[in-house]
Backbone bond lengths (Angstrom), bond angles and torsions (degrees), N, CA, C in turn:
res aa  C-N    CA-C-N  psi(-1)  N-CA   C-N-CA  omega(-1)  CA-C   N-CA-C  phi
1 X - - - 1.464 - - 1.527 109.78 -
2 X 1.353 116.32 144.51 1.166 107.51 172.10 1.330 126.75 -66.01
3 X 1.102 111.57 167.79 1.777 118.62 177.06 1.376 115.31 -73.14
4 X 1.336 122.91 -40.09 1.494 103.11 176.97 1.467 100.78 -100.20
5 X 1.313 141.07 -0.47 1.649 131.66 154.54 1.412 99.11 -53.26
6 X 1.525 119.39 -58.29 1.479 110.01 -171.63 1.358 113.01 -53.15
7 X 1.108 126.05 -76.79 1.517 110.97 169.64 1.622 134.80 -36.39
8 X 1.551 112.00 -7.75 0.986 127.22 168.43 1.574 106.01 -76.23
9 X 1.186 127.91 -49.05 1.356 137.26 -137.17 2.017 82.25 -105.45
10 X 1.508 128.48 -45.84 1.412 132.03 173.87 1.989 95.53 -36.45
11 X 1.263 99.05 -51.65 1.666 108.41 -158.81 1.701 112.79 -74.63
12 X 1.440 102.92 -26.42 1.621 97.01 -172.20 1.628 89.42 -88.68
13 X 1.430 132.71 -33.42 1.546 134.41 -172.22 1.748 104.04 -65.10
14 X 1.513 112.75 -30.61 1.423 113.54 159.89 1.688 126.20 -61.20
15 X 1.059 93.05 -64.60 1.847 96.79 178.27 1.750 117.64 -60.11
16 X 1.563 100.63 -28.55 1.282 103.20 -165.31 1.747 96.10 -87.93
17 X 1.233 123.38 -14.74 1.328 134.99 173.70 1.915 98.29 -42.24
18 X 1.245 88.77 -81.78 1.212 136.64 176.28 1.501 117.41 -30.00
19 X 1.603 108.95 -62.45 1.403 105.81 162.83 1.705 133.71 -58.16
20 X 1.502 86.58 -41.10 1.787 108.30 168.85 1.542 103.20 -31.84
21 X 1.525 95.38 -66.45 1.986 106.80 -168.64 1.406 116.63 -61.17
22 X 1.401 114.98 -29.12 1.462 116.70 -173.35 1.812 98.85 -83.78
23 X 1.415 123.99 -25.80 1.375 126.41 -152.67 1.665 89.89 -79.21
24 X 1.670 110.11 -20.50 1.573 96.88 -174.07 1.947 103.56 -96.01
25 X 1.108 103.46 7.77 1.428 103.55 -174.23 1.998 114.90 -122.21
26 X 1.320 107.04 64.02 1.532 115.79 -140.24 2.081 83.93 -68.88
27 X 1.291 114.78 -22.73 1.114 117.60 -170.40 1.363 118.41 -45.17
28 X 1.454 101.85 -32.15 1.994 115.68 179.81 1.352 106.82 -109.74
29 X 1.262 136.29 27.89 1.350 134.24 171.20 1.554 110.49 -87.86
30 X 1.039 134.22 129.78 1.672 131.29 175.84 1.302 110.61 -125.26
31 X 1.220 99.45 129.91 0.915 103.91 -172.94 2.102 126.20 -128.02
32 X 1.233 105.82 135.93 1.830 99.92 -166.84 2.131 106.25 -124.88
33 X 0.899 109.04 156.16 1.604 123.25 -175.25 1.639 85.98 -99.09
34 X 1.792 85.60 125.77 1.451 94.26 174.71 1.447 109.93 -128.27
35 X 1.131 116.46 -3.96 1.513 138.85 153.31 1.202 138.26 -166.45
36 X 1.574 118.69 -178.80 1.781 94.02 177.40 1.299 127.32 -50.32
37 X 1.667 111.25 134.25 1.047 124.15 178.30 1.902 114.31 55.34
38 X 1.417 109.35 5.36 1.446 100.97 -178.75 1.590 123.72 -121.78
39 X 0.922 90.90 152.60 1.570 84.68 -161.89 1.886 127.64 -128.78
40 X 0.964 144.09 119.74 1.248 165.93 -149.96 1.711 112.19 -110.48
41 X 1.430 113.12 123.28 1.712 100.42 -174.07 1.463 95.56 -152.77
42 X 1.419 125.74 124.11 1.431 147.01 127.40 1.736 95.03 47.07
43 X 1.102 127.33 -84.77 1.473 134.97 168.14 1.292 101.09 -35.31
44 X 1.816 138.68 -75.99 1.102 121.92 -146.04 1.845 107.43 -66.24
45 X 2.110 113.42 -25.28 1.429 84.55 -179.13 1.575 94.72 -80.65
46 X 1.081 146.00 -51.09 1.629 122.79 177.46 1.223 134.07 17.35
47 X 1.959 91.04 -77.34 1.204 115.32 -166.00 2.135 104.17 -63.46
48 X 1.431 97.68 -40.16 1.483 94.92 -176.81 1.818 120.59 -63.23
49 X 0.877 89.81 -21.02 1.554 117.53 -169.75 1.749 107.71 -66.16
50 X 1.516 104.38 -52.26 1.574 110.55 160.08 1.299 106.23 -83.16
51 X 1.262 154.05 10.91 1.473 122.54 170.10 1.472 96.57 -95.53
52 X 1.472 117.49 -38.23 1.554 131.25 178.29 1.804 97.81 -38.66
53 X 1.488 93.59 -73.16 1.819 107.70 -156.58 1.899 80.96 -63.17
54 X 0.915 152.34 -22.52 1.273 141.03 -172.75 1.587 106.15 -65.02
55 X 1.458 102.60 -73.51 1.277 103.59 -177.13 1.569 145.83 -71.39
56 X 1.788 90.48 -3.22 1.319 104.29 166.86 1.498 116.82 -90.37
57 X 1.328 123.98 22.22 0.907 129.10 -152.85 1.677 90.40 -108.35
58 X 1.129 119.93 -38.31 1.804 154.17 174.18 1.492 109.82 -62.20
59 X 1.848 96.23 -79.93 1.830 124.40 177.74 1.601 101.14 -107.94
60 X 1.162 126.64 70.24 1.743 112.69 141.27 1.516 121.72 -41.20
61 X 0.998 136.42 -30.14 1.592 134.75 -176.81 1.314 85.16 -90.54
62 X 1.231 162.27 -25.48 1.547 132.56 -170.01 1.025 121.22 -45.46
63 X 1.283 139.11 173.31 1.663 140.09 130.20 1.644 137.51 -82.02
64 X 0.919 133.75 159.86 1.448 127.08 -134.45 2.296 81.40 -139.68
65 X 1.453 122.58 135.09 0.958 101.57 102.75 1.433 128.80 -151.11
66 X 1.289 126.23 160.25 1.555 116.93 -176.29 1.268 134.44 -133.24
67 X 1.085 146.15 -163.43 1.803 129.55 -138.72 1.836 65.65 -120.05
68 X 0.537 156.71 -28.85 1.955 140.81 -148.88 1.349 71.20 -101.45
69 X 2.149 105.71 -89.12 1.427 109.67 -151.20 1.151 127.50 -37.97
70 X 1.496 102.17 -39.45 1.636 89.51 -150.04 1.552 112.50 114.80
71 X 1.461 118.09 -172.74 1.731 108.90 173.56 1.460 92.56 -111.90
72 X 1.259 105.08 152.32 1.529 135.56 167.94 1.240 138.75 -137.25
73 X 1.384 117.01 130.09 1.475 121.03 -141.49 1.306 137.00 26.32
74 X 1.578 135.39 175.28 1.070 135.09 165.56 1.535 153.42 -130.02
75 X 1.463 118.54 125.10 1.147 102.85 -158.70 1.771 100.85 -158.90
76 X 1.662 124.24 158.68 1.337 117.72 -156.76 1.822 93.74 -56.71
77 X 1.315 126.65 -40.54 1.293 148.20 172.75 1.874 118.20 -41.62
78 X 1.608 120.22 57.58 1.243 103.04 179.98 2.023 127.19 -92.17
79 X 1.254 111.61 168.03 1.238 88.23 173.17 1.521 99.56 -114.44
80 X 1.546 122.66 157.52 1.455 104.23 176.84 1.743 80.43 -140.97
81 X 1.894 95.84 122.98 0.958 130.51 -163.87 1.812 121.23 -102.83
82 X 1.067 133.17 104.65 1.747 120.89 -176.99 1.545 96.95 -115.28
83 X 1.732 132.23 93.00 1.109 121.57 -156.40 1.541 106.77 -67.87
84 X 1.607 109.11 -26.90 2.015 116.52 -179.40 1.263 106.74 -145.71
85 X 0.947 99.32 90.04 2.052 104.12 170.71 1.034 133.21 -80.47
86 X 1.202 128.55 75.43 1.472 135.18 -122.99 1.300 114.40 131.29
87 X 1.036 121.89 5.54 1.703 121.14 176.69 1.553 118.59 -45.31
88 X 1.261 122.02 -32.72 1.535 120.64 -171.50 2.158 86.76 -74.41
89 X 1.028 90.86 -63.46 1.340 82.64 -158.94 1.159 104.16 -57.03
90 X 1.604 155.77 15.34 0.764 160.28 -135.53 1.517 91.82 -126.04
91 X 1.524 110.22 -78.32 0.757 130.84 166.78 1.757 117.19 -5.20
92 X 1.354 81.95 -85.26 1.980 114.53 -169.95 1.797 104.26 -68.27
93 X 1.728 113.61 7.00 1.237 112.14 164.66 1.594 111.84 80.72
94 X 1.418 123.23 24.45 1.344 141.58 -161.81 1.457 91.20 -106.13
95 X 1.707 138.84 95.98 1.191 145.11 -176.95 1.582 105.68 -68.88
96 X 1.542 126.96 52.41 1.563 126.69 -162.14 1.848 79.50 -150.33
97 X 1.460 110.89 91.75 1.410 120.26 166.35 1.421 104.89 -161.34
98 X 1.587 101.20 173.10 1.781 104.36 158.89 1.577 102.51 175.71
99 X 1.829 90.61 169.16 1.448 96.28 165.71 1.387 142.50 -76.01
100 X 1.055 147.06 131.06 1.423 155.24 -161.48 1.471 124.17 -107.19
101 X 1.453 135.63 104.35 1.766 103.57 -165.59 1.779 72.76 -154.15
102 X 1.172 122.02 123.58 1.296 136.32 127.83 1.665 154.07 -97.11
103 X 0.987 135.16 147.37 1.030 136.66 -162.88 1.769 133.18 -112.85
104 X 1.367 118.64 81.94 1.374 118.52 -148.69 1.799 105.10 -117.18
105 X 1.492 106.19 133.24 1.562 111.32 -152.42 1.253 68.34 -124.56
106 X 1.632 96.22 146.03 1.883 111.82 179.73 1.565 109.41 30.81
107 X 0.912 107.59 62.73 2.045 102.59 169.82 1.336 101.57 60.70
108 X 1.679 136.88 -8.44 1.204 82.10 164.84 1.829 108.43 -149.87
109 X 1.374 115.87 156.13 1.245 126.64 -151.61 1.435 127.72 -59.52
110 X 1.279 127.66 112.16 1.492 108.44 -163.06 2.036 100.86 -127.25
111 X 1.259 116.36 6.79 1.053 90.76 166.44 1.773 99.25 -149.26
112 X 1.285 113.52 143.59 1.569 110.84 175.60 1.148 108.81 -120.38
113 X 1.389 116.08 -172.44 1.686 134.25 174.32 1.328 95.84 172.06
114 X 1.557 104.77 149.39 1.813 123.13 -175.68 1.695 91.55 -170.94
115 X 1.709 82.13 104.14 1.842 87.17 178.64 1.919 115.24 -119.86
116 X 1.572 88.44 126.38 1.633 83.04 -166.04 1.524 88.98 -87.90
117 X 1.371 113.14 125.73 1.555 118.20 164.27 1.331 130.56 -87.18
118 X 1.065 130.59 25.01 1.164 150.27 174.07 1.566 114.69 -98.98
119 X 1.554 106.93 -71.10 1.321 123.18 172.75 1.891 99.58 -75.19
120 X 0.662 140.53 0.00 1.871 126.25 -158.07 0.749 128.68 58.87
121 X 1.668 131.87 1.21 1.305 127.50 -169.55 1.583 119.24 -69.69
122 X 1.243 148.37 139.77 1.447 153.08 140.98 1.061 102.53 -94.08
123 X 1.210 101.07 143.01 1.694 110.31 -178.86 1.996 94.00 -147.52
124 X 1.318 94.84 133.88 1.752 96.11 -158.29 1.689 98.38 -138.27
125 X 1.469 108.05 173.03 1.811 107.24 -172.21 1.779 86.46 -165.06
126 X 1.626 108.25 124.91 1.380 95.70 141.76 1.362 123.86 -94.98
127 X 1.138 158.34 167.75 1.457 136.62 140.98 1.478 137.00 -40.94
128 X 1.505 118.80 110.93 1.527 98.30 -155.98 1.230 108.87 103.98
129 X 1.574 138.37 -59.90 1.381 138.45 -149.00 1.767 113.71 -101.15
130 X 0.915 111.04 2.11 1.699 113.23 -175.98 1.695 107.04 100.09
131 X 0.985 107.30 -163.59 1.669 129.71 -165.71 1.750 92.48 -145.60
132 X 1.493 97.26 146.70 1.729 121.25 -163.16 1.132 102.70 -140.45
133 X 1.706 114.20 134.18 1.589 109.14 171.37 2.021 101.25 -121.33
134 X 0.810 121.48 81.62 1.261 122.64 -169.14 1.506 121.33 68.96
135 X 1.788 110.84 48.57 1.268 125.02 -179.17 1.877 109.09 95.51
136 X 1.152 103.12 -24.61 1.727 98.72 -170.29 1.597 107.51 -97.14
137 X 1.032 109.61 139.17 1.856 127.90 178.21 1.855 93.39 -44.08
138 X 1.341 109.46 146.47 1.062 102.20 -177.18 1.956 88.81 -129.79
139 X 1.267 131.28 -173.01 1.500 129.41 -168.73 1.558 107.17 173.44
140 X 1.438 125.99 103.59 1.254 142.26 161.13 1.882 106.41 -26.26
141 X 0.906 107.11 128.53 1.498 123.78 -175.35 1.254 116.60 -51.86
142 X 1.051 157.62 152.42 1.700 166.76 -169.60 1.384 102.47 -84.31
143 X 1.175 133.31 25.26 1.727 118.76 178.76 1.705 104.79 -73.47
144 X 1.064 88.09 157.48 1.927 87.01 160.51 1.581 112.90 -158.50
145 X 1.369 119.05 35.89 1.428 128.58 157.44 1.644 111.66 -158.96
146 X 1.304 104.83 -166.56 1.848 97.11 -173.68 1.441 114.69 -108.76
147 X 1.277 102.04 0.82 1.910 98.11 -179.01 1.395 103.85 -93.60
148 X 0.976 105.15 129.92 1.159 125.86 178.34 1.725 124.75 102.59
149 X 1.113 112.42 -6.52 1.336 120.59 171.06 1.366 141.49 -54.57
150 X 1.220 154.47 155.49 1.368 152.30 125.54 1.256 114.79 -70.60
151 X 1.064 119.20 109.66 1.442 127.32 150.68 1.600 125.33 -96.20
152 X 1.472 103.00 173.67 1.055 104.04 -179.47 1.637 107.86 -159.83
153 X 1.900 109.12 138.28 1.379 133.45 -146.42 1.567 118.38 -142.70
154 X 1.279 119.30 159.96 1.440 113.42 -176.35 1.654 102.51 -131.32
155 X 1.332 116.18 131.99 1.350 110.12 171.74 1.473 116.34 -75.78
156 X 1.839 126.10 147.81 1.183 130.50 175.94 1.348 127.60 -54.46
157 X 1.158 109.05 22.90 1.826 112.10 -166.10 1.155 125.90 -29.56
158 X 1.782 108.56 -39.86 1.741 122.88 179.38 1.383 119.67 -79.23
159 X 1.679 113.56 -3.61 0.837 147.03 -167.47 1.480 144.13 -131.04
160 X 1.569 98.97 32.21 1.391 103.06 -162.39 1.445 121.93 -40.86
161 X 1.534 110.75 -31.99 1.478 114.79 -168.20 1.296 124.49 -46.90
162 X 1.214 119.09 -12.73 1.471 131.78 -145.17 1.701 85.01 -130.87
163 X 0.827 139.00 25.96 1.523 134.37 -169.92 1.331 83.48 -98.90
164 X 1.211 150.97 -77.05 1.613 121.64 -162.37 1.176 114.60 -44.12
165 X 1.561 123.06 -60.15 1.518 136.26 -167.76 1.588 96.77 -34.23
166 X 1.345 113.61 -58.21 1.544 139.04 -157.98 1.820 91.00 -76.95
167 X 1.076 131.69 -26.02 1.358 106.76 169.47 1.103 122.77 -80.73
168 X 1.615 115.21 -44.59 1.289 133.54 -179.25 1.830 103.90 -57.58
169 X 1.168 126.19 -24.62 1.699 129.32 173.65 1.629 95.05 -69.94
170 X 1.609 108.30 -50.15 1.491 89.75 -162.35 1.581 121.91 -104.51
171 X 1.541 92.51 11.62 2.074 95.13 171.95 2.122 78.69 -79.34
172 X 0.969 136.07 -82.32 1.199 145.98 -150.49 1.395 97.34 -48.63
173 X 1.575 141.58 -33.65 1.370 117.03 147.91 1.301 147.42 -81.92
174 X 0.939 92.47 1.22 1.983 116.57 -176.29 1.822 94.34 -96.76
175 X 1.200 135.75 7.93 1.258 127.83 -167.83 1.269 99.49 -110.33
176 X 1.617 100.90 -29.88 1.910 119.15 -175.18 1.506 112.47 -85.37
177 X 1.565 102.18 -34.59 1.702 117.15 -159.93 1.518 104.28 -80.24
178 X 1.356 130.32 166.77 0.835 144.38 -167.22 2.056 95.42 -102.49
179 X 1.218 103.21 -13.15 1.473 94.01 -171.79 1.485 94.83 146.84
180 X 1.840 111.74 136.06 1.078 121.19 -159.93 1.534 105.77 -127.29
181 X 1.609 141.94 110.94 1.084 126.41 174.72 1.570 127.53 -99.82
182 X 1.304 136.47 157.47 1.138 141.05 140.04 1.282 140.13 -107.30
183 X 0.905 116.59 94.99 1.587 139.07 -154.53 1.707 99.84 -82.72
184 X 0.827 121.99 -36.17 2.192 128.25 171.44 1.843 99.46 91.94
185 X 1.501 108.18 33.63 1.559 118.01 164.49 1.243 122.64 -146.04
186 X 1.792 122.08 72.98 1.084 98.81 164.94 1.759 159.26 -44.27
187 X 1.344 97.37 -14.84 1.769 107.80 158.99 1.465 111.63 -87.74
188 X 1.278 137.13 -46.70 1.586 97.01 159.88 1.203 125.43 -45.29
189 X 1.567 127.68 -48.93 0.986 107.13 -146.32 1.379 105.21 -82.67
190 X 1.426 118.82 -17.60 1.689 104.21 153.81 1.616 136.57 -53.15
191 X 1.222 107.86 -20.17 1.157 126.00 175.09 1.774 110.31 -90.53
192 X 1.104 108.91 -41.60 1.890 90.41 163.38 1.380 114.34 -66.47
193 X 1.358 120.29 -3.73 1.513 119.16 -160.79 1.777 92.00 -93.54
194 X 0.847 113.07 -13.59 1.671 127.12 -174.04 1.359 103.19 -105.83
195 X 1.156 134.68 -35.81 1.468 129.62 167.75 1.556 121.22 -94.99
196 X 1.615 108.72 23.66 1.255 120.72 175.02 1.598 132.92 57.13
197 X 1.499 105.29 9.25 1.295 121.13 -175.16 1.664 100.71 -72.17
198 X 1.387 120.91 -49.55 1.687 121.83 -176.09 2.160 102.52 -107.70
199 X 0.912 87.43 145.80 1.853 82.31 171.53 1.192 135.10 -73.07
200 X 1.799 98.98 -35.67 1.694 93.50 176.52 1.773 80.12 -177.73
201 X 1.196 97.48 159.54 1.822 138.49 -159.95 1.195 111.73 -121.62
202 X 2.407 117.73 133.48 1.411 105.17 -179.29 1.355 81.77 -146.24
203 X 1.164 120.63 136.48 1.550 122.28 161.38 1.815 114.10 -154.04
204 X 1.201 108.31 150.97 1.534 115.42 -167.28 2.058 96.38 -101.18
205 X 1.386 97.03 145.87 1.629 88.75 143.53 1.235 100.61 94.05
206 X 1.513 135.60 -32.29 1.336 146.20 -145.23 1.774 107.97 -69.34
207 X 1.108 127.65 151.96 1.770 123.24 169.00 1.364 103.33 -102.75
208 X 1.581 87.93 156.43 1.607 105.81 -176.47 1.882 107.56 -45.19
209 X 1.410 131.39 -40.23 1.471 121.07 -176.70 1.507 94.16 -66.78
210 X 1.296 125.37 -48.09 1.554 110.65 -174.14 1.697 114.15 -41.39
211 X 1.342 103.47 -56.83 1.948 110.98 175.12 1.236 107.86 -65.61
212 X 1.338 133.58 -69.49 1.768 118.68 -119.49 1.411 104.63 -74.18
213 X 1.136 129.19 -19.40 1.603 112.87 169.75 1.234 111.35 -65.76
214 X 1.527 119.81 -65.41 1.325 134.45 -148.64 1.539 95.64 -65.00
215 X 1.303 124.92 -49.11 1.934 136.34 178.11 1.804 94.88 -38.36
216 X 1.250 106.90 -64.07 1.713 114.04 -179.97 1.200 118.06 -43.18
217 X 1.258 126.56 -50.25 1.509 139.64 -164.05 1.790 98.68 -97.25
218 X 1.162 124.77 -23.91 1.772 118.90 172.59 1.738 85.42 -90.23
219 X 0.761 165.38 -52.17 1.228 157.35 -148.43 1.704 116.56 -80.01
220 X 1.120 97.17 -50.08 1.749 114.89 161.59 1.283 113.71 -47.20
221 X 1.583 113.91 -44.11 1.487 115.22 -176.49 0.974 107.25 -91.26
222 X 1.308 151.63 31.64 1.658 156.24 -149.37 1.034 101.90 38.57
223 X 0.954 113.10 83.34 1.712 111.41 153.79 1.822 104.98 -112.19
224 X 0.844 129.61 -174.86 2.036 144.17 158.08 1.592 102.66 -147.81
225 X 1.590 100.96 108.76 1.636 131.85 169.17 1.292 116.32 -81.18
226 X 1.455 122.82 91.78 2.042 120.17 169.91 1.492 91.29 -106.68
227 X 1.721 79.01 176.45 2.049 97.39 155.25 0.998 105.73 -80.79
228 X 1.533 122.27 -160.89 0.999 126.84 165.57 1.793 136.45 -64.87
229 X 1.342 96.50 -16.83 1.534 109.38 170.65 1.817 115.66 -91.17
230 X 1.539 100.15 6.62 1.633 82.52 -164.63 1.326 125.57 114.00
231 X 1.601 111.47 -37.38 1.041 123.24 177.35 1.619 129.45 -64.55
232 X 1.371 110.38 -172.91 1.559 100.71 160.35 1.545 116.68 -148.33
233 X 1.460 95.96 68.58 1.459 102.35 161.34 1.449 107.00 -120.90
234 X 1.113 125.36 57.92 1.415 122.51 175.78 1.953 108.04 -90.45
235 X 0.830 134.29 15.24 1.148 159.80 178.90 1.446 91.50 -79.23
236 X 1.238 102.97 -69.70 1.993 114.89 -165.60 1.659 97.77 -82.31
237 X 1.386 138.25 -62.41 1.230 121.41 -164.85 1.648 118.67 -91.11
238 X 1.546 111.04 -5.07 1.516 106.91 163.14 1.314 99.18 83.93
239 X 1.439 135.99 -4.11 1.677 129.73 176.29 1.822 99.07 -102.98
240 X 1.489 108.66 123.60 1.094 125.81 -146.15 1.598 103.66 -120.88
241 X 1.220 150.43 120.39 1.569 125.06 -179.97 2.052 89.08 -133.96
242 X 1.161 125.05 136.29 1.608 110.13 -175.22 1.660 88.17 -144.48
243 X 1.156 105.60 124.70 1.657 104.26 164.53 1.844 110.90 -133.27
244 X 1.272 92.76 -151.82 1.897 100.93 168.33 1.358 120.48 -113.25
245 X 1.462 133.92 99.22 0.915 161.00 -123.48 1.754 106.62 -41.07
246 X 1.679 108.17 -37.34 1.046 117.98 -176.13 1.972 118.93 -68.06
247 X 1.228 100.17 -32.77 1.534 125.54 160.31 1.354 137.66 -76.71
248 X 1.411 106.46 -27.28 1.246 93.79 158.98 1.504 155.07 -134.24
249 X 1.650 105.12 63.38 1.820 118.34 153.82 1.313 87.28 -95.71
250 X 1.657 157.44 -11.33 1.172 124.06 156.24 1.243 129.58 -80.75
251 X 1.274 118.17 -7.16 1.524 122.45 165.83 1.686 112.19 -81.50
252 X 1.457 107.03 -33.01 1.988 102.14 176.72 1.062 95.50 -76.15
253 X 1.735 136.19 -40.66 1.171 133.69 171.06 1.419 125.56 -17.06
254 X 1.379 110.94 -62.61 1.450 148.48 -177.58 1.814 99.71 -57.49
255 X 1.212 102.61 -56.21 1.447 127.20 -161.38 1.765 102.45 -62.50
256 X 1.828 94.82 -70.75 1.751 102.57 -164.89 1.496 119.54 -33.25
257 X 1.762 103.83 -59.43 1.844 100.80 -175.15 1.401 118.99 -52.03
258 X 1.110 129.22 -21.94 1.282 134.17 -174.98 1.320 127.41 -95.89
259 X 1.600 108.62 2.41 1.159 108.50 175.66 1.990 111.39 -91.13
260 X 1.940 89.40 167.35 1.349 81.20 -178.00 1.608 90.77 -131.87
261 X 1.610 108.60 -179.28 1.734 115.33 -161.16 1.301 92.01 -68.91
262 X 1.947 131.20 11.14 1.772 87.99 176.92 1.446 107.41 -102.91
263 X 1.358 100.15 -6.04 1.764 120.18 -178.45 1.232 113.50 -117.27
264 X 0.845 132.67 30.56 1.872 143.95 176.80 1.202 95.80 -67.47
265 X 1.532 147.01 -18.40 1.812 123.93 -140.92 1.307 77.36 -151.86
């Protein structure tokens, strides 16, 4: 394993420690609205708080940024941190969350981890080196069209505006799919998309801590990450579509005509 994955993987086994214990003790969870429909609680800065003091413990000169903090300091060396991705369900006692912490040198991402502490899972990526689900090779599923599939999707909640656009994408894939889930974690569900449990993944709106692990670790396992056009700036506009290479120009397929100029990218 690499050296800074390991310290990657030391830091999410800390926070995710941590969240585990608090998730059974809802009595001390606090919780505050930090925007529409989104929500921020006592645990999630915690949890960021030890992956930070973790890894500076290794890289003090790194850079930091995270869904609580914010970014911190600077250097080619960032970390991009989601301490609970999954907070609603977290919340409401829904054992379907985890930690998120990637690692991206010059723009671009070379080491991940997304650890569900509940189930045990780690799920890890070097760049180059494959995708890991608790040590074992992991490999995007053999589909190569959309009938019959599981997918998996996030509704626009932060985003109502886009709620037609976003229906009209997903009546027209749910007509093809075999069945469409939302689970309320976009980094798992990039990460089942790499351990072949779902086929391929679409969500609008999302921030860079929501992706950059989970993009690393579906990509490692064959996956291919665009926007919604194909492209690959989903980094900047947060509309995300990731399948198995063979599957998906029929999923943008599905996708392109229906888009409009506020979701094009």
């Amino acid at each position: 394993m690499h050296p800074m994955l390991n310290i990657a993987v030391r830091a999410a086994r800390a926070a995710g420690t941590f969240v585990a214990k608090s998730f059974e003790q809802p009595e001390k969870i606090e919780a505050q609205v930090k925007g529409t429909n989104d929500w921020v609680t006592n645990i999630d800065k915690e949890a960021e708080r030890l992956i930070i003091d973790t890894i500076k413990k290794s890289y003090p000169d790194h850079a930091f940024v995270g869904e609580e903090g914010g970014a911190q300091g600077e250097s080619d060396y960032q970390w991009v941190i989601d301490p609970l991705d999954g907070t609603t369900n977290f919340l409401r006692g829904i054992p379907h969350f985890c930690v998120s912490i990637a690692l991206r040198v010059k723009g671009k991402t070379e080491q991940a981890v997304v650890f569900d502490p509940i189930r045990g899972e780690i799920f890890t990526a070097s760049r180059g080196m494959g995708a890991q689900l608790n040590g074992k090779r992991l490999r995007v599923s053999a589909v190569k069209e959309l009938n019959g599939t599981i997918l998996a999707t996030g509704l626009p909640f932060k985003q109502r505006q886009h709620y037609n656009s976003y229906m009209a994408l997903f009546t027209a894939i749910f007509e093809k799919a075999a069945d469409v889930r939302r689970s309320g974690s976009a980094a798992l569900d990039l990460s089942y998309l790499a351990a072949g449990r779902i086929d391929g993944f679409f969500e609008l709106g999302l921030k860079p801590w929501d992706i950059a692990a989970g993009e690393l670790i579906a990509r490692e396992a064959g996956a291919i990450v665009t926007d919604f056009s194909g492209g690959h700036d989903y980094f900047k506009s947060g509309n995300i579509v990731a399948a198995p290479a063979r599957m998906l120009p029929a999923l943008l397929g599905t996708i392109k005509p229906l888009l409009t100029d506020a979701i094009a990218k």
